[in-house]
N, C-alpha and C positions, 0 to 999 in steps of 0.2 A: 575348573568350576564343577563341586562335584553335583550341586543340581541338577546340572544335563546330563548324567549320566543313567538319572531315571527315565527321562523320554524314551518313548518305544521305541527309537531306533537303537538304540544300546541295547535293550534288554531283548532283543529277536532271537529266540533260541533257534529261529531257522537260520544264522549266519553264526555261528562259530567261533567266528573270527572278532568279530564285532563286540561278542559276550564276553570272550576271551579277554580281551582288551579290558572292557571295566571291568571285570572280578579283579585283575591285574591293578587297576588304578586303585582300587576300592581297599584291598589287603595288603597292599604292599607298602613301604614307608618312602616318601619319595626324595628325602633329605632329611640327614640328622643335624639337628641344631645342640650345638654344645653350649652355647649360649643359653637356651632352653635347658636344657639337660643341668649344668651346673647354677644357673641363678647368675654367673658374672659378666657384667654385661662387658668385659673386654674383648670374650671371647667373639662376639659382634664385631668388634671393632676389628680384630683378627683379620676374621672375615672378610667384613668390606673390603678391607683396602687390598685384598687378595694377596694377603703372604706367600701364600703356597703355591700357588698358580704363578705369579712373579717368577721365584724361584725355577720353577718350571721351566719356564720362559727364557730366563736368563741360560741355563742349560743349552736349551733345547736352538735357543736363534742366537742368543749372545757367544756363545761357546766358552762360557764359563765352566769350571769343574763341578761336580754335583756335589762336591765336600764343599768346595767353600760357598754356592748356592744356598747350599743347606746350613751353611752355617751364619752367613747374613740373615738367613730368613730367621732363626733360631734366634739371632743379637735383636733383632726389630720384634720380635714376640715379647722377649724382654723386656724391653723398654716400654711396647705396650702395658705389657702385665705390672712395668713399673711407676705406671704415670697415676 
């Protein structure tokens, strides 16, 4: 919430750490949205339903290979992008 990072406790230039922190929150980008970025709103859909991370997942506890992870996650993009 970036409102609270005007309260004087954020902006105490006697803690460092503290000011550090919001100039960090303040300038920096905290997630790109492709969704945003291109205007189609599948890329949303993408998203949600967490293709990518899935994929991961399946990797990572399923001990699936990362070729064919990647390549289910790839066929369901697809088919997103083709509905």
């Amino acid at each position: 919430m970036p409102a609270l990072l005007e309260q004087p406790f954020w902006l105490d230039p006697g803690d460092p750490h503290r000011m550090a922190s919001a100039i960090q929150f303040l300038t920096r980008p905290r997630r790109y949205s492709y969704e945003a970025a291109s205007g189609e709103w599948r890329h949303g859909r993408v998203d949600t339903e967490g293709v990518w991370p899935k994929a991961v997942h399946r990797v990572v506890a399923e001990g699936v290979t990362p070729e064919r992870a990647v390549d289910e996650a790839i066929a369901r993009v697809k088919r997103v992008f083709g509905e």
